[in-house]
C-alpha positions as a printed Julia matrix, in Angstrom:
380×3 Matrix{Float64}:
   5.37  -20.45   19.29
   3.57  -20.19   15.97
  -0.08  -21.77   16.16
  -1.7   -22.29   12.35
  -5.21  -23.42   11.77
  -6.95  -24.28    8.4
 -10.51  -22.88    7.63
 -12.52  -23.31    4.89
  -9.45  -23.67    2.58
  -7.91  -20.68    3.56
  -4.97  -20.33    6.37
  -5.59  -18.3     9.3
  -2.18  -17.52   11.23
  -1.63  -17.06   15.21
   2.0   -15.5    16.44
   2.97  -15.8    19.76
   6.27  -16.0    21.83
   7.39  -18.74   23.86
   7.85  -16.45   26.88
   4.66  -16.69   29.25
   1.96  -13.73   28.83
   1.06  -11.0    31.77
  -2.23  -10.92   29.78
  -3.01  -10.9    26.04
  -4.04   -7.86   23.3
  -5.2    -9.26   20.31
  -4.69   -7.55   16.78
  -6.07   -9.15   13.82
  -5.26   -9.09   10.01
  -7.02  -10.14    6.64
  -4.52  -10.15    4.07
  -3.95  -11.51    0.47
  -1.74  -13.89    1.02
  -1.76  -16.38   -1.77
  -3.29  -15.39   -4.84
  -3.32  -12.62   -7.97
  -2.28   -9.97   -4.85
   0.15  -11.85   -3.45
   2.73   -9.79   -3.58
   0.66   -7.33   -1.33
  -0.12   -9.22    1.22
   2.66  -11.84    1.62
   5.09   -9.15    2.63
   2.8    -7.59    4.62
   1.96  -10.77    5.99
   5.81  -11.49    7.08
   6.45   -7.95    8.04
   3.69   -8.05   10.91
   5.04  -11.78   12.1
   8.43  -10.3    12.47
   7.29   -7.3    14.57
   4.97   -9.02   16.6
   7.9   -11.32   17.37
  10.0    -8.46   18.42
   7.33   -6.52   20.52
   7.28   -9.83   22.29
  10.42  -10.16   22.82
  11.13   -6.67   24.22
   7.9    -6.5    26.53
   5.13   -6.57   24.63
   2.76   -3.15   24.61
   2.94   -1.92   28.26
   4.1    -4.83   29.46
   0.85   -6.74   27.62
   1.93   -9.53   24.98
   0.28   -9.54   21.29
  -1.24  -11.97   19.48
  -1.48  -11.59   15.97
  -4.28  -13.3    14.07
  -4.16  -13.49   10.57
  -6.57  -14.77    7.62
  -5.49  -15.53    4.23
  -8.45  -13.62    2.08
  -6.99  -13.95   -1.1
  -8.01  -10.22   -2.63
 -11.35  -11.6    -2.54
 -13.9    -9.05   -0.93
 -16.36  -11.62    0.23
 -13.66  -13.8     1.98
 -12.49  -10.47    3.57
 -15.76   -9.25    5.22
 -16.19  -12.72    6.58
 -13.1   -12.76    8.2
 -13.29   -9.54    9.39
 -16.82  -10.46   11.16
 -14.58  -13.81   12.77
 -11.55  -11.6    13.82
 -14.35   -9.22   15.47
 -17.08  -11.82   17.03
 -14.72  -14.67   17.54
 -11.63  -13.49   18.01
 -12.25  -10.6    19.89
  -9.43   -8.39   18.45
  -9.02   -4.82   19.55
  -7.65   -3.82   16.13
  -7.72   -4.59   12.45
  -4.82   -4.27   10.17
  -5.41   -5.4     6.58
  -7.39   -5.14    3.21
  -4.03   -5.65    0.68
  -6.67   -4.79   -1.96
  -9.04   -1.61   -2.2
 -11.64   -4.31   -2.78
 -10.73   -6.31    0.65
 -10.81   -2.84    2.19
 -14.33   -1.62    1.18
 -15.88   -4.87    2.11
 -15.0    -5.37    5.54
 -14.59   -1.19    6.58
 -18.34   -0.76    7.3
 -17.95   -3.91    9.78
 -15.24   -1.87   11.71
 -18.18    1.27   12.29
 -20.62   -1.27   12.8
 -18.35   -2.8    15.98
 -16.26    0.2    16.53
 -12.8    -1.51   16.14
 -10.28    0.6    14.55
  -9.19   -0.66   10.93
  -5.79    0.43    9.32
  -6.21   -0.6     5.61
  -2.79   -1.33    3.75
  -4.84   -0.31    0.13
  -4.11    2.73   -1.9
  -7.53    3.95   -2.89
  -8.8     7.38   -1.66
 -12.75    6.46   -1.18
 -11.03    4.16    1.3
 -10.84    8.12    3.39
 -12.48   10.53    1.63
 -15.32   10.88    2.91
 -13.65    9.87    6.21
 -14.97    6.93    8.42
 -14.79    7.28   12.06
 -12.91    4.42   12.17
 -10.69    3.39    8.86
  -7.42    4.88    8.36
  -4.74    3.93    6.22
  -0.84    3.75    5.43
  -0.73    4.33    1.81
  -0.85    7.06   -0.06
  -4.08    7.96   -2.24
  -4.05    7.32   -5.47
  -5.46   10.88   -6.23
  -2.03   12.14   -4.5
  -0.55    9.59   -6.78
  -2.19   11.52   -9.96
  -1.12   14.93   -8.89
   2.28   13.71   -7.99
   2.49   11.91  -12.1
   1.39   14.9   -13.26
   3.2    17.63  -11.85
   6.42   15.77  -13.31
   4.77   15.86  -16.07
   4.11   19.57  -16.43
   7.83   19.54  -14.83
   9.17   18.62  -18.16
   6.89   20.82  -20.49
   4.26   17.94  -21.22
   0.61   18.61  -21.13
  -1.25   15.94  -23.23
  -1.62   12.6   -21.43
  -3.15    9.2   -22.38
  -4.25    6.6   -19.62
  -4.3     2.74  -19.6
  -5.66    1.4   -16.43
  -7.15   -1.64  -15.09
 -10.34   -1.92  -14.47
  -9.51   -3.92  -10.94
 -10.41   -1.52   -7.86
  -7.25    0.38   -7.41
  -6.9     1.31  -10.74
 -10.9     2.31  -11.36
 -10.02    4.05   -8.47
  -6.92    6.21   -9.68
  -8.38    6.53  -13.39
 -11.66    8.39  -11.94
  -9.14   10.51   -9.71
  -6.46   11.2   -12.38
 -10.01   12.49  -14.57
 -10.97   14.73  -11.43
  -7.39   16.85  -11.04
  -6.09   16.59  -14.37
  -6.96   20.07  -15.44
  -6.3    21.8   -12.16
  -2.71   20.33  -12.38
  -2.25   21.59  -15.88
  -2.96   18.44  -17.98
  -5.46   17.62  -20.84
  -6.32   13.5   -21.01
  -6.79   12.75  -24.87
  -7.3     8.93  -24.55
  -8.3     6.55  -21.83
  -8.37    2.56  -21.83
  -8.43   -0.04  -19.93
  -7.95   -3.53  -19.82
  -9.04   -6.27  -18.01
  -7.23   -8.54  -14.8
  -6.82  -11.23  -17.16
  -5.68   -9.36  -20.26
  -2.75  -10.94  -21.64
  -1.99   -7.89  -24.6
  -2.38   -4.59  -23.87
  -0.7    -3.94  -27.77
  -4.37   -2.55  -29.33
  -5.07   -0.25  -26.47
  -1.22    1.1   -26.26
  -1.7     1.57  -29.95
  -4.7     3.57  -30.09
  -3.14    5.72  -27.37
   0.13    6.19  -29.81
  -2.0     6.97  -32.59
  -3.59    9.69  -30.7
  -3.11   13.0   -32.01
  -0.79   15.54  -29.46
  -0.24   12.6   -26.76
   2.92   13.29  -24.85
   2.9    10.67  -22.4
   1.16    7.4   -20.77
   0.21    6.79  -17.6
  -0.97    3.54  -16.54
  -3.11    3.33  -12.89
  -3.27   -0.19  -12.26
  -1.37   -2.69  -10.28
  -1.08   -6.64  -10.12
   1.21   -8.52  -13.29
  -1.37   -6.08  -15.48
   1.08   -2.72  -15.77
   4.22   -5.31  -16.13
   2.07   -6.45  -19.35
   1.58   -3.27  -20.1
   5.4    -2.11  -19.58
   6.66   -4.94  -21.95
   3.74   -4.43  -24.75
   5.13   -0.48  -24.46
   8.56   -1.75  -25.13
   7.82   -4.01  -28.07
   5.75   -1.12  -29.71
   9.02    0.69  -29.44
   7.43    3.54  -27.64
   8.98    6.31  -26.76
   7.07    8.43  -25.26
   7.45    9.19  -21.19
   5.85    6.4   -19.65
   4.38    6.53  -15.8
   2.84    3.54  -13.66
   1.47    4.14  -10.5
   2.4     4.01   -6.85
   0.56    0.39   -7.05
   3.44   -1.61   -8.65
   6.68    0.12   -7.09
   8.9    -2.04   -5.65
  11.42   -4.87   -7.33
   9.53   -7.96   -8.07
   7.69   -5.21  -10.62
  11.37   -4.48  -12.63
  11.43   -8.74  -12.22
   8.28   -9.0   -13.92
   8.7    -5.76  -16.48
  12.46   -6.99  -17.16
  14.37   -4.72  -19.5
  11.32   -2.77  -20.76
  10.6    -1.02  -17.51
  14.37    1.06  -18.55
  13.3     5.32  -18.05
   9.41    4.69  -16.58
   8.77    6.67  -13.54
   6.31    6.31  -10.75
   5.47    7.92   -7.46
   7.12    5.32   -4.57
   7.9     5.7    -1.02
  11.63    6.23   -0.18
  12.02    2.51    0.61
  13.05    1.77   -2.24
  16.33    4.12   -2.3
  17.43    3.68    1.46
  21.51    4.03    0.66
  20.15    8.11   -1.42
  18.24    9.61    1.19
  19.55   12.32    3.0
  20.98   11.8     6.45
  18.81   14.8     8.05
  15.8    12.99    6.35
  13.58   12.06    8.64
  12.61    8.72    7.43
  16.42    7.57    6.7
  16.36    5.46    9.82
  12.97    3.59    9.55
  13.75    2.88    6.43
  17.25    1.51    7.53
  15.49   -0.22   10.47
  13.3    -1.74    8.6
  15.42   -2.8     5.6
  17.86   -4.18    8.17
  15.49   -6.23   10.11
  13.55   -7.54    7.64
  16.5    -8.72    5.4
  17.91  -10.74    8.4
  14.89  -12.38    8.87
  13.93  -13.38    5.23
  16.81  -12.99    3.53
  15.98  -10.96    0.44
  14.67   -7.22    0.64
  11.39   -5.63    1.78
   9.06   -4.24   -0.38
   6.7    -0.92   -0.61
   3.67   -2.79    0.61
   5.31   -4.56    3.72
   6.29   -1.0     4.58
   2.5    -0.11    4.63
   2.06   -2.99    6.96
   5.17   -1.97    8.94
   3.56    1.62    9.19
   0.78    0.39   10.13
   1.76   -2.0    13.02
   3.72    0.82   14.81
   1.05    3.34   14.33
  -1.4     0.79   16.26
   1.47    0.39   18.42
   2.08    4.06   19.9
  -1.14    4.3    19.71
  -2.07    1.72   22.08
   0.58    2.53   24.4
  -0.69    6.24   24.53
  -4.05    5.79   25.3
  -3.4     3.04   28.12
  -5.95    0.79   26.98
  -6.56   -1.61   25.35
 -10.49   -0.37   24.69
 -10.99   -0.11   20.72
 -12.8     3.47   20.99
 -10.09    4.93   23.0
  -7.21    3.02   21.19
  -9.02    5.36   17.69
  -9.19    8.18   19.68
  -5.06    7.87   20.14
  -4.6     7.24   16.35
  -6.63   10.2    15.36
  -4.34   12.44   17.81
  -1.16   10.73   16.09
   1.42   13.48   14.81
   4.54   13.39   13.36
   4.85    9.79   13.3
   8.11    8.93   10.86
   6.87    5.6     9.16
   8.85    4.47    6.01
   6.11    5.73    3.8
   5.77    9.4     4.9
   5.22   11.12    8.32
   1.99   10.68    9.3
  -0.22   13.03   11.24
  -3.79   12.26   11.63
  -6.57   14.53   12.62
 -10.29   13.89   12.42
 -10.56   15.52    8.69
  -7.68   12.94    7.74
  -7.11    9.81    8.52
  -4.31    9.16    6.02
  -2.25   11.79    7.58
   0.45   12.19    4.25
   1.1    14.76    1.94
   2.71   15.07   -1.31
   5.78   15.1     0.17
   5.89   11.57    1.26
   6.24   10.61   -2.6
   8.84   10.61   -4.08
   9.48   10.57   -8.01
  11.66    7.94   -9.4
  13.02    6.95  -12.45
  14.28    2.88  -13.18
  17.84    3.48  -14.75
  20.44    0.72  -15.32
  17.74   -2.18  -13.9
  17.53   -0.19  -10.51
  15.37    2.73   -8.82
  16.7     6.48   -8.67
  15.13    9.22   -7.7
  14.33   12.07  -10.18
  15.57   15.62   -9.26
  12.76   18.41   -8.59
């Protein structure tokens, strides 16, 4: 049974089974469902439906049924924190998934301390957990692992001199100040930084200061929305050729839709999600990734992307984590998550302890390369 109530302009989702409930744990969402971010949070948004459907179906959490509650915040921060403070007061949730957007996410975390519900933000910045919040944890990785991931490739293939383009939305503020703060400890000299705006439709005068730079030997661009696939064609049609990086913010396939033909010999850091069928068979995240890929396709019908996969980590995080602390008590259901190790996700294997609460490593990225319209990975 799907319940769906309109508030305020904005869609707020209930997912239920038809089977009858022993009792009832609620977990909420706030995700950008419609809007610029859409293709954040409308995956995400379908990949918690469908596993909330299957928990149901197989017994719930400890024999409990889930509801899942989701708001449609649009990437907008204010919309965020007030439906965090409604899945809190008024929905009495035990848990929060959610924040598509590092902007989302740094509204409504101070909420979660405030009430002491644990929060699993889906957004890629690292001031989302560093400094840590007792709290807030999240599935993605860092954008300042993104950076040192970018540039040790780039040092990989002799390069030292690097020019940024980023967008001056939160994620890519975010990765900009963090590609600044480890650039010379891993080996690299920036020489020009831009930026552009979320509404920018030409990126050419930036990308051509950048080229006109004296010694640059590559381009990164931290950003993420339809702004790097701007970016990616303007690159193209200044006949660049220079190695060209985007960030961990735009990997999946509706990017190469948007970049089309120019995105040819980029690379970016991505989860191994996107290159299920060329990951090892002793690699431990072969079969969520399969799972996951499997399930989702026969659901939807088309593939599932990086940031449904944060979702999907995130849900079964919650998940074991509930069902290993016996409770359904918010404090104790945090306490679990922070004593979570070795968990196999699609993203990376996480392992939490109270210094971390992303629980990855640089090992959970993995470098790829778009060649012949598709992803492969690059050697190391």
């Amino acid at each position: 049974m799907r319940r769906q109530a309109v508030a305020a302009g904005v869609s707020a989702l209930a997912i239920l089974t038809a089977a009858p409930a022993i009792a009832e744990i609620r977990i909420g969402a706030s995700l950008a469902i419609t809007g610029p971010a859409a293709f954040l949070g409308d995956p995400e948004a379908k990949t918690l439906e469908m596993l909330v459907e299957e928990l149901n179906a197989n017994g719930g959490i400890n024999g409990e049924e889930v509801e899942l509650i989701v708001y449609d915040d649009g990437a907008d921060p204010n919309k965020a924190r007030t439906f965090a403070t409604r899945l809190i007061e008024e929905d009495e949730v035990v848990a929060v998934i959610g924040g598509s957007s590092t902007g989302a996410t740094m509204a409504m975390a101070p909420l979660f301390a405030d009430y002491e519900i644990p929060f699993i933000s889906l957004a890629g910045a690292v001031v989302i957990v560093d400094p840590v919040q007792e709290f807030v944890f999240k599935t993605p990785h860092t954008d300042r692992m993104a950076c040192e991931k970018i540039f040790a490739d780039i040092t990989a293939r002799g390069l030292s001199k690097v020019g940024l383009i980023s967008g001056t939305d939160g994620f890519g503020a975010s990765m900009r100040e963090q590609c600044l703060d480890v650039a010379e400890a891993s080996g690299v000299e920036i020489v020009a930084d831009e930026s552009y705006g979320a509404t920018d439709s030409d990126m050419t005068p930036q990308l051509t200061n950048i080229a006109a730079t004296d010694g640059i030997e590559a381009i990164v661009n931290p950003g993420f929305g339809q702004g790097p696939a701007v970016v990616t064609r303007n690159y193209a049609q200044l006949g660049l050729e220079l190695p060209f990086y985007q960030s961990h913010g735009v990997a999946s396939d509706a990017f190469l839709d948007l970049a089309g033909e120019a995105a040819e010999g980029l690379r970016l850091p991505a989860t191994p999600l996107l290159i299920p069928d060329q990951l090892a068979e002793d690699d431990p995240q072969r079969q969520p990734v399969q799972d996951y890929i499997a399930a989702y396709e026969e659901k939807y019908g088309e593939k599932p992307s990086t940031f449904g996969g944060y979702a999907y980590d995130a849900f079964h995080l919650l998940v074991d984590a509930i069902e290993r602390a016996g409770s359904t008590d918010p404090v104790e259901i945090r306490d679990a998550l922070e004593a979570t190790e070795g968990h196999a996700g699609v993203t990376g294997v996480y392992s939490f302890t109270p210094e971390d609460h992303m629980g990855l490593d640089l090992s959970a990225f993995r470098i790829l390369k778009v060649a012949d319209g598709g992803w492969k990975p690059v050697e190391e």
